[in-house]
DOTOR-412555 format. One record per atom (N, C-alpha, C, O, CB): residue in one letter; x, y, z. Coordinates in steps of 0.05 Angstrom, whole numbers, padded with zeros to 5 digits, always signed. Glycine has a CB too. Example, Ala and Ser with C-alpha at 12.3 -4.5 7.8 and 13.67 -1.06 7.14 Angstrom:
BEGIN
A+00264-00114+00156 A+00246-00090+00156 A+00264-00066+00156 A+00285-00066+00169 A+00226-00089+00181 S+00257-00045+00142 S+00273-00021+00143 S+00258+00001+00157 S+00268+00023+00161 S+00282-00012+00114 
END
This chain:
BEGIN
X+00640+00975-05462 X+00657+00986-05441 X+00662+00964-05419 X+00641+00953-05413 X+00645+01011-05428 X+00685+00956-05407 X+00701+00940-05389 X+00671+00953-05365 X+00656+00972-05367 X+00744+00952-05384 X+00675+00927-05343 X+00655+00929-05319 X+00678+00944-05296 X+00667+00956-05277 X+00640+00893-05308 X+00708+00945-05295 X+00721+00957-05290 X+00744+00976-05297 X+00764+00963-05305 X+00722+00948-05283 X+00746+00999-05296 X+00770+01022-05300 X+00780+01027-05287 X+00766+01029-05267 X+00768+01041-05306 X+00810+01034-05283 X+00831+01041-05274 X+00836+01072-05270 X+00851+01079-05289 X+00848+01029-05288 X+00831+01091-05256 X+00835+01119-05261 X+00854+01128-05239 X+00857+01117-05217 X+00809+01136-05261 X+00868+01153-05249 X+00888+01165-05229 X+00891+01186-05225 X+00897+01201-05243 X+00909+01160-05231 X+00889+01196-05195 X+00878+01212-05187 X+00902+01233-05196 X+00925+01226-05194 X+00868+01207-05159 X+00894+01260-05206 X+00912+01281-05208 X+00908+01310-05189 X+00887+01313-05177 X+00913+01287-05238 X+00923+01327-05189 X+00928+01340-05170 X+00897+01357-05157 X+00876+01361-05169 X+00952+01358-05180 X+00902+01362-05136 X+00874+01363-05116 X+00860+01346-05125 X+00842+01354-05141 X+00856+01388-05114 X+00861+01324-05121 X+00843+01303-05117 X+00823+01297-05143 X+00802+01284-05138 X+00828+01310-05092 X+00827+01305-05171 X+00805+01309-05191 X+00823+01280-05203 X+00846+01274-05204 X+00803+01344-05213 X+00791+01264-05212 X+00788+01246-05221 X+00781+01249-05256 X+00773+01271-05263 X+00773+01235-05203 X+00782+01237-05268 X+00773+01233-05297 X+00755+01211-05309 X+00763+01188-05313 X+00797+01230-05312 X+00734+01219-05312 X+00718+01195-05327 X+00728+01186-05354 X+00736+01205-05367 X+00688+01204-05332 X+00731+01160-05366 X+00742+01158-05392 X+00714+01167-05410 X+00692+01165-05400 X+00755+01126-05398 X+00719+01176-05435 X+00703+01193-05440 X+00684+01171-05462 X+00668+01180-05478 X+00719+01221-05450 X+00690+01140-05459 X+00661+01124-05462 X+00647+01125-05456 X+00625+01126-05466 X+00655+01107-05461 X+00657+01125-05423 X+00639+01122-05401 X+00617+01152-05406 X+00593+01149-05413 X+00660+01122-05370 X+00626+01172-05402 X+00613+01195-05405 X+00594+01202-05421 X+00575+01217-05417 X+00625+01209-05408 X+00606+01183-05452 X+00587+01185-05482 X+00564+01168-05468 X+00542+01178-05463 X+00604+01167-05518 X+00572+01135-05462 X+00547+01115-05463 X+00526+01125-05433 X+00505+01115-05425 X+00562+01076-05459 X+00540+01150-05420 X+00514+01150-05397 X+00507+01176-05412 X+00483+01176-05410 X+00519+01151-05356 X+00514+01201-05426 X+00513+01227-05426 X+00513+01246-05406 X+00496+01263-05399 X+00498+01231-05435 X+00540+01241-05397 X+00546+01251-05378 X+00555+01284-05384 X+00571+01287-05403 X+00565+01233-05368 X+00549+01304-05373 X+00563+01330-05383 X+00582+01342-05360 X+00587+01331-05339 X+00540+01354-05390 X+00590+01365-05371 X+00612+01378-05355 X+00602+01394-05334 X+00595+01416-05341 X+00628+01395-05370 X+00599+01388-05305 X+00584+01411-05281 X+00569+01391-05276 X+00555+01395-05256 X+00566+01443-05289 X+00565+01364-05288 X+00542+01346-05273 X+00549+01338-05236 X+00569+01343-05224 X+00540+01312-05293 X+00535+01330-05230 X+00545+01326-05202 X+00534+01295-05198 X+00520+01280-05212 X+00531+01351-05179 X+00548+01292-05173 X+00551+01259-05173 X+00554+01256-05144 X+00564+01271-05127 X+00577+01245-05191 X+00539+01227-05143 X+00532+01218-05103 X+00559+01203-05098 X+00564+01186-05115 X+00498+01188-05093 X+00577+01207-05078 X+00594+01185-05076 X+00590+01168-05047 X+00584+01179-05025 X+00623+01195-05080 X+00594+01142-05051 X+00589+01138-05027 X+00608+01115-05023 X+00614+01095-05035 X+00560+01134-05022 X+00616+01129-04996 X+00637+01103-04975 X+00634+01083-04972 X+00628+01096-04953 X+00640+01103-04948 X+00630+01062-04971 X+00619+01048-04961 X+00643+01027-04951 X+00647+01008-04966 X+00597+01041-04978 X+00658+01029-04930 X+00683+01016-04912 X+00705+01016-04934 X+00723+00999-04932 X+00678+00981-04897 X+00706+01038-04958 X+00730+01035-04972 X+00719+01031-04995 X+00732+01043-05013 X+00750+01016-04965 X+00703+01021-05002 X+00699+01018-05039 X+00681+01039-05038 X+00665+01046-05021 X+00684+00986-05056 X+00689+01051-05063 X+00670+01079-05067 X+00651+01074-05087 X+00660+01067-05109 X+00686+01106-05078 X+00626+01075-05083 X+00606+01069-05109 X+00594+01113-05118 X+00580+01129-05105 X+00566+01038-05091 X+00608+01115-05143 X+00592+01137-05155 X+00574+01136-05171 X+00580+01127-05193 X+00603+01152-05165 X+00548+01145-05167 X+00520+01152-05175 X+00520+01177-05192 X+00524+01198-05179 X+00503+01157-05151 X+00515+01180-05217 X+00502+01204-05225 X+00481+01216-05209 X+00462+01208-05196 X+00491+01199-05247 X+00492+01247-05216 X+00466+01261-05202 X+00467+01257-05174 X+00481+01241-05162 X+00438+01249-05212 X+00440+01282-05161 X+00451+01268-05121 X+00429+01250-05120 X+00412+01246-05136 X+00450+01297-05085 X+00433+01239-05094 X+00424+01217-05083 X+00402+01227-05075 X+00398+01249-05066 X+00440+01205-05064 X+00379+01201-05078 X+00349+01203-05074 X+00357+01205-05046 X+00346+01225-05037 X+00326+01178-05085 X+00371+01194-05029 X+00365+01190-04996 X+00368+01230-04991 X+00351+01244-04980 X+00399+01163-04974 X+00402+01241-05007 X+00400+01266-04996 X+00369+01287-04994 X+00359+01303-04977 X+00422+01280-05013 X+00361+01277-05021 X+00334+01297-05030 X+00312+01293-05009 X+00297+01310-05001 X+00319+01288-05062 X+00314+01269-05002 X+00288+01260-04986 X+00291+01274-04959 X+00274+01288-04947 X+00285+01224-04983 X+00322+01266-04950 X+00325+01283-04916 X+00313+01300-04929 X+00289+01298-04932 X+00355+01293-04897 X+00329+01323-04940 X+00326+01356-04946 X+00285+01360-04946 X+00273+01379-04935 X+00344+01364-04987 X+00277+01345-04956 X+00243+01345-04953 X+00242+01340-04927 X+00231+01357-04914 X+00225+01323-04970 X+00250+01320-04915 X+00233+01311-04887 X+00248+01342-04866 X+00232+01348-04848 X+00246+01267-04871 X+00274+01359-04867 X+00283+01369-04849 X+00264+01397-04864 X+00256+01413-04847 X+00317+01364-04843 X+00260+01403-04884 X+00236+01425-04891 X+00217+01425-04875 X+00209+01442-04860 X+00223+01423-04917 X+00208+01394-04883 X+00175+01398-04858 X+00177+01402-04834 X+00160+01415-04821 X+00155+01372-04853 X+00201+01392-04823 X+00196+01402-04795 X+00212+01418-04782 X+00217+01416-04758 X+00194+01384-04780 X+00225+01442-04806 X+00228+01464-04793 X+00203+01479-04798 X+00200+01498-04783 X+00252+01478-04799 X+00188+01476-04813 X+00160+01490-04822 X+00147+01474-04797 X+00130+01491-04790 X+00145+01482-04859 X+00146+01458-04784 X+00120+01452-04752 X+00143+01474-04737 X+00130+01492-04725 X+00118+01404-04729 X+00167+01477-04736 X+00172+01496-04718 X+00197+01474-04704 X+00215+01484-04691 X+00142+01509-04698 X+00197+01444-04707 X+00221+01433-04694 X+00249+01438-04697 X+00255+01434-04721 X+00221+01412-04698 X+00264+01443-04686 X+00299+01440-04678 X+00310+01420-04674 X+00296+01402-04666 X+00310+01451-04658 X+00336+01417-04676 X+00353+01396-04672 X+00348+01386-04650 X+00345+01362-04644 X+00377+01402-04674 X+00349+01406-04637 X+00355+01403-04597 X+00318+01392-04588 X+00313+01381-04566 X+00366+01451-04573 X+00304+01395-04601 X+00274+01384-04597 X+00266+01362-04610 X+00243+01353-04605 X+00255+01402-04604 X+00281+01350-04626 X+00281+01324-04640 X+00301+01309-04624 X+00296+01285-04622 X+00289+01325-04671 X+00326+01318-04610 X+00339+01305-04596 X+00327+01291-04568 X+00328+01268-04561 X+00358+01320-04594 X+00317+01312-04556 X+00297+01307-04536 X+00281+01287-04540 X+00280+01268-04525 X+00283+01326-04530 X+00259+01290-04571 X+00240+01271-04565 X+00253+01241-04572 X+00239+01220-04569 X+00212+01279-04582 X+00276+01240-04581 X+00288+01213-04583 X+00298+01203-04562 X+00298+01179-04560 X+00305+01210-04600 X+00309+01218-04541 X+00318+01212-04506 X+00295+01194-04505 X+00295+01169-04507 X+00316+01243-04477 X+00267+01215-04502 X+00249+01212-04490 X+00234+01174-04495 X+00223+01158-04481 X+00233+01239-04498 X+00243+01175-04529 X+00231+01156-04537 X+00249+01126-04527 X+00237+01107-04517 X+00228+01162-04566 X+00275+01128-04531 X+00288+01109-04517 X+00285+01103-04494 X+00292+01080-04489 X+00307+01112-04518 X+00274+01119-04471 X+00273+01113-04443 X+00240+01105-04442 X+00235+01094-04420 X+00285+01141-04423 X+00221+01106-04456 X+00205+01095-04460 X+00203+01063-04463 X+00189+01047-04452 X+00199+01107-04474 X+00222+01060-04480 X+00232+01029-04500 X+00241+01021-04482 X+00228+01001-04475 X+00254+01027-04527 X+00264+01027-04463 X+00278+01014-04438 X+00258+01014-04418 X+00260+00994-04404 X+00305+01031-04427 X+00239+01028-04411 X+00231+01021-04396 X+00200+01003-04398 X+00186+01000-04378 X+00237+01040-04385 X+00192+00993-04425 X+00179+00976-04422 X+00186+00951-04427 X+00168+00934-04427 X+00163+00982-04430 X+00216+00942-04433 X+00235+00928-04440 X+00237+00902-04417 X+00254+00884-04420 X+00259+00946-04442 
END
């Protein structure tokens, strides 16, 4: 398989894998896939992304201590004006 393919996008936005591509990874139908921006070139990943899984663990644990948005926000104020002020 070519290191690059040409695909075109058809209506609402659905893309098409060529279906080498699909055979040589085994790819199936409903799989899901990471895409990522990155300033315009899009790199897609099979499957989701280790980074999403990992937040989703770290924001588990600490709604299980009992933290919020608005109490993580705080302690990062808190922590920056720390940093500035031993700066």
């Amino acid at each position: 398989m070519e290191k690059s393919v040409v695909l075109q996008m058809a209506q609402r936005g659905v893309l098409t894998l060529p279906k080498a591509l699909r055979d040589q990874y085994n790819l199936q139908t409903g799989e899901q896939f990471t895409l990522l921006d990155l300033d315009g070139v899009f790199v897609l990943i099979p499957g989701r992304s280790k980074i999403d899984y990992l937040a989703d663990q770290i924001k588990a644990g600490l709604v299980e201590q009992g933290e919020s948005l608005e109490s993580m926000l705080i302690a990062l104020r808190e922590a920056r004006e720390n940093y500035d002020a031993s700066a």
